[in-house]
N, C-alpha and C positions, 0 to 999 in steps of 0.2 A: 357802322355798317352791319346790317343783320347777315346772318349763314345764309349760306349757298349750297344747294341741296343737300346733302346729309352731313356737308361738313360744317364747322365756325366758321366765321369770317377769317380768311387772311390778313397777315398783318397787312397795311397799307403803306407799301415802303414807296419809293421814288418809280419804282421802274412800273409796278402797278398801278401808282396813280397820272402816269403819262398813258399805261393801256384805257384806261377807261377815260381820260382824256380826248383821245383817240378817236374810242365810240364815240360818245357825244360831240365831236364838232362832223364824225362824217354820220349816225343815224339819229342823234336827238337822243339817246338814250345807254346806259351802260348796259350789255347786255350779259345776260349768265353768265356765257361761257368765259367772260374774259374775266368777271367775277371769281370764276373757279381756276382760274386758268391764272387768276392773282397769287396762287402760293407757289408760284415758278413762272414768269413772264420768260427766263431766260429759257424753256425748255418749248416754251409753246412758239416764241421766235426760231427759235433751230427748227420744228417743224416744219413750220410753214415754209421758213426758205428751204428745206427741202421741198416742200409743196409746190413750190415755185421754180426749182432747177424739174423737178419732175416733169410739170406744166409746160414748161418751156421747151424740154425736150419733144412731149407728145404733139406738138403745136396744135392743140385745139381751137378753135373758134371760141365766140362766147357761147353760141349755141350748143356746139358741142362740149363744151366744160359744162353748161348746166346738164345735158342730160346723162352725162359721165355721174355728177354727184347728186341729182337727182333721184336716179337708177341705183345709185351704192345704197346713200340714204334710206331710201322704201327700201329696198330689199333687205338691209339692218335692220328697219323696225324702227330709224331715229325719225322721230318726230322734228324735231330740233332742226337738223339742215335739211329736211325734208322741205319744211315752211321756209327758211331761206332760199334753199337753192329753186325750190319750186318755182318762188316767186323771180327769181331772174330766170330762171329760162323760160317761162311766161311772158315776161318782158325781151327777149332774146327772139320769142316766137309769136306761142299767143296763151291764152289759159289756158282751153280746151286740150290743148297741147301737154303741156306741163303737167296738167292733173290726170291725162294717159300715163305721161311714164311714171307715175307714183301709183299708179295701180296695176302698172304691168303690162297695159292695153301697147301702148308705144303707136297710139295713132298718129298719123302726120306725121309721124318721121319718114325720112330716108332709112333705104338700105342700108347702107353708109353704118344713120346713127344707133339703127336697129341692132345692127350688130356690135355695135360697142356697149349700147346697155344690156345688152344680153350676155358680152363676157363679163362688167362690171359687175354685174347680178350673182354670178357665179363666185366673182373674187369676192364679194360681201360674204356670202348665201354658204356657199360650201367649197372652196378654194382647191380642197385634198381631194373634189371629183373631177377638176377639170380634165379633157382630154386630148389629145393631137389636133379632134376633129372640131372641135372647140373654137383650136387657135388659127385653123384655115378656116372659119366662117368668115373670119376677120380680114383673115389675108384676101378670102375672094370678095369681100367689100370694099379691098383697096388697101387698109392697113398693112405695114410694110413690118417686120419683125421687129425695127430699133420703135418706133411708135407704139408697138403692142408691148415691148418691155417696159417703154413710159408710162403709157396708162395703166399699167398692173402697177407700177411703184405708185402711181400717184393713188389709185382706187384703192391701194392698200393702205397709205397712210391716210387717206380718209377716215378708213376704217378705224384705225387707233386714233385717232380725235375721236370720234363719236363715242368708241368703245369705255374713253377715258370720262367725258360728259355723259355718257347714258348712266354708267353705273357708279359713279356719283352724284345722281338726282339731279342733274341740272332741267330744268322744266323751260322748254318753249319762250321767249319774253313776251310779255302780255303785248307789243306791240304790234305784233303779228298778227291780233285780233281784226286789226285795221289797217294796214299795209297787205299782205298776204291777199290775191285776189280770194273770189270765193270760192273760185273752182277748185286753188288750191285748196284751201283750207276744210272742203269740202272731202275731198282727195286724201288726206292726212287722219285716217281715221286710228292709227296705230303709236306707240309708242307715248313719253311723259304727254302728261295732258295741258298745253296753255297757261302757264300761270294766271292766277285771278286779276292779281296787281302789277304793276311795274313794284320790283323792288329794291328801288334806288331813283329818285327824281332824276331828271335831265338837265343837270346842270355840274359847275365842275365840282368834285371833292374838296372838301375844306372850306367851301366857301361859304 
């Protein structure tokens, strides 16, 4: 197995080769981050089930979960879930949609979801300016103060995922070239660049 962005390859023990197992029976493909995410499967598991008690508590939609990390994403500069989540809230909505809230536009939203990627933006962007008046945009869109404390835990540990892939080089997987609609992909003009190749075939390990 070749390195993963600035690092070596991780060893490929039991619990990594069931993560990339993983990828490839649900997208065809292993993909970086779980590549990078191979020198501690046990730390990237504890996230995400925070991810998911977080999630849970916010009770988002899928529409609104894509433009939650949609919204985080652009506004981080992550290429990387930018191109994922792009493409599910495109599918969630429509393209033209999705490639607004990765440039900021937020057409077709609702009130609603306008104001939740406008605080997500903030918790990305600069977290130490937000203000009172911030947090009642939200409330008079309807968010209730236990949901606004979810979606900051959740739009927070986004951010440490990405934080941890940006600045260890993980780069885009090349299959996003052609999955990713093209509005997204159009939309995404910031952060690592697409990788050239897939690199790791789509099939299981060892085999």
């Amino acid at each position: 197995m070749s390195g993963i962005g600035f690092l070596a390859a991780p060893p490929l023990t039991d619990e990594a080769r069931r993560m990339f197992d993983e990828d490839i029976a649900d997208a065809g493909h292993v993909m970086n981050t779980s590549r990078l995410w191979a020198y501690r499967p046990d730390l990237v598991a504890g996230l995400f089930e925070l991810l998911r008690e977080a999630g849970a508590a916010a009770a988002l939609d899928a529409r609104e979960r894509g433009v939650l990390v949609a919204a985080c994403a652009s506004a981080g500069g992550d290429s990387y879930c930018s191109l994922a989540w792009g493409s599910r809230l495109a599918e969630a909505s429509e393209p033209d949609t999705a490639a607004a809230v990765l440039r900021g536009a937020d057409t077709g939203l609702t009130d609603r979801e306008r104001a939740l990627a406008g605080w997500v933006r903030k918790v990305a962007g600069g977290p130490h300016g937000t203000t009172g008046e911030d947090v009642q945009e939200l409330r008079d869109a309807g968010w209730d103060d236990r949901r606004i404390f979810a979606i900051t835990v959740f739009a927070a540990l986004r951010v440490a995922f990405s934080t941890v892939n940006g600045a260890l080089g993980a780069r885009p997987d090349a299959a996003f070239r052609t999955t990713a609609p093209p509005a997204v992909l159009g939309a995404v003009t910031y952060g690592r660049p697409i990788e050239d190749e897939p690199s790791m075939p789509g099939r299981r390990l060892g085999e």
